[in-house]
N, C-alpha and C positions, 0 to 999 in steps of 0.2 A: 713628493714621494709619500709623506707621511698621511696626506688627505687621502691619497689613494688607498692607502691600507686601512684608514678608518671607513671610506667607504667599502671597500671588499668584507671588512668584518661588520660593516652595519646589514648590508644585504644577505650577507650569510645567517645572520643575528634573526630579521625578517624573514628568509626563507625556511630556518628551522621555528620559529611561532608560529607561519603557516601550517606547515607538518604536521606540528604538533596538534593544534584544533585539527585539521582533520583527521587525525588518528583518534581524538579521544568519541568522533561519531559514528568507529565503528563496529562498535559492540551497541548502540543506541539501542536495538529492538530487545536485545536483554533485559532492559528497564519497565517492556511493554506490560500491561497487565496480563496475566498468565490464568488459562484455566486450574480451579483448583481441584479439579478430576486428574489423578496422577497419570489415567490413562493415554492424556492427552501427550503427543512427542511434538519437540522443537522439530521444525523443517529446518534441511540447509539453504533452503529457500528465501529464509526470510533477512532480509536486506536494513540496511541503514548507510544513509548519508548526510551529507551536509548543504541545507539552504539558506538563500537569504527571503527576507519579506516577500509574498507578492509568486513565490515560482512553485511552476506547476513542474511534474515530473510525471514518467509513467514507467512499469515496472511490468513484465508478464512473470505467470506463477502454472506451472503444470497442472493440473487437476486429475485424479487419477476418479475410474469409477465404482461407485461405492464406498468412497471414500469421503470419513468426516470432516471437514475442515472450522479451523477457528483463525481468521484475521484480526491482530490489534494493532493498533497506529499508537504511538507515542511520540514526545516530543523531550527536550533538554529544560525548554521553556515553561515555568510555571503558568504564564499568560497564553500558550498556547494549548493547555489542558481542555479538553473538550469540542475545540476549533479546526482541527485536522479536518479538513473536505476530503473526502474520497469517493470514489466511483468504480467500479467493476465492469467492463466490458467482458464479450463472446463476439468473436468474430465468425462472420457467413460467407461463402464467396456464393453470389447469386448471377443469372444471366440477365446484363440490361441493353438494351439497346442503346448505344452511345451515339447521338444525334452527331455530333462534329464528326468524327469517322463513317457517319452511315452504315453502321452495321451493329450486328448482338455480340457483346462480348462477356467478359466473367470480370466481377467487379467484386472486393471486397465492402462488407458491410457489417459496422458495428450495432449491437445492441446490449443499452444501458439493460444490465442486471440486475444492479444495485446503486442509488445512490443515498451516500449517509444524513444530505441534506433534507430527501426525505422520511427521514427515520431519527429528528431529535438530535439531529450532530452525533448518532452514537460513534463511539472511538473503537468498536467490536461489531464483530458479525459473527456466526455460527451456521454452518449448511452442509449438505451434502452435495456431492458431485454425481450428478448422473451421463456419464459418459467422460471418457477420457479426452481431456482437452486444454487449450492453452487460455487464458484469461489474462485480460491486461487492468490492471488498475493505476490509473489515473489520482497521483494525491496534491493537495493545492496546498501551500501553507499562504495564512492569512495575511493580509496589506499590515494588521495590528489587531492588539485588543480591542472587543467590541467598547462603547460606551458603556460605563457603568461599571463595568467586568473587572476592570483591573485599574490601580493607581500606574502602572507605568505601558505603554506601548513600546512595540517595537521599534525601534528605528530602522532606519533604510539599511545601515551599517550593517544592523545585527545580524548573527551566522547563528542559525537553527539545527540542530540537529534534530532527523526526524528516524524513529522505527519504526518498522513492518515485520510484526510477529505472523510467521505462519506458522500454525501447529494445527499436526493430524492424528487422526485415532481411526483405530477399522471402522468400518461405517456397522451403524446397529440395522441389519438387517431384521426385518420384523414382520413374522407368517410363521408359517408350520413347516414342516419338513416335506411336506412333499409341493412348493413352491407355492402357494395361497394365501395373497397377501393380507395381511389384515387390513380394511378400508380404515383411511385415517384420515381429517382434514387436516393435517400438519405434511402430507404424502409430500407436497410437491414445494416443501419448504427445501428446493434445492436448485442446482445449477443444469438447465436441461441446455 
């Protein structure tokens, strides 16, 4: 009788340490670096949870148009500072012919918008939304610290917490008042 109650209270013991970590990753994107332009507002948008080494996760985020937006990824992990992979999808539904069925049908079709592997690992992005729309972002946390990078790697064990800052700001329209845009080569630094 009495093993049994040690184990009912070891499991209990175990179930509330689990809870516990995951409750403290989810204020995580709290932590993210924050624009210091005050104009900029938290999204309710913006997400955190809890990984281990190695998993990818994906997350959609509204896009409203004309609208500024600022994504930051953060992590709990000092050795995962700067190593967040992320990617930004737009989704298409196009007409293809699908050879097994013999006939034209309507297919979903992603395209990479952004990836931060091409852009120096950055941990931020900043853009505008041109058109209202859904966006999926895809975030990988790393196998472990790169070589070099850090004195301790991750283990297989270890639980990451990761955030996803969204914050928006009206978008800075920019022309004259009777709609005349001003030509800019920064125009089309956005989400078409």
């Amino acid at each position: 009788m009495k093993a049994t109650q040690r184990f009912t209270l070891f499991m209990i013991a175990m179930l509330s340490m689990g809870s516990v970590l995951a409750q403290n990753c989810r204020e995580e994107h709290t932590y993210c670096d924050r624009s210091k332009d005050k104009s900029w507002q938290i999204s309710p948008q913006s997400k955190s949870g809890t990984f281990a080494k190695g998993d990818v996760h994906e997350i959609s985020v509204i896009l409203y148009d004309g609208v500024d937006y600022r994504f930051s990824f953060c992590s709990n992990k000092p050795e995962m500072e700067g190593k967040l992979e992320f990617e930004i999808f737009t989704e298409k539904t196009v007409r293809k012919y699908d050879p097994a069925k013999k006939r034209v049908g309507y297919m979903k079709e992603r395209q990479s918008k952004y990836n931060n592997r091409e852009d120096e690992m950055a941990q931020s992005i900043e853009f505008q939304a041109h058109g209202t729309k859904k966006v999926f972002i895809r975030i990988r946390v790393p196998d472990g610290a790169s070589e070099g990078s850090s004195k301790r790697k991750l283990k297989a064990s270890d639980v990451v917490c990761v955030g996803v800052l969204v914050q928006h700001q009206r978008g800075s329209k920019r022309g004259f008042a009777d709609g005349t845009e001003v030509e800019d080569e920064n125009k089309g630094s956005g989400f078409n």
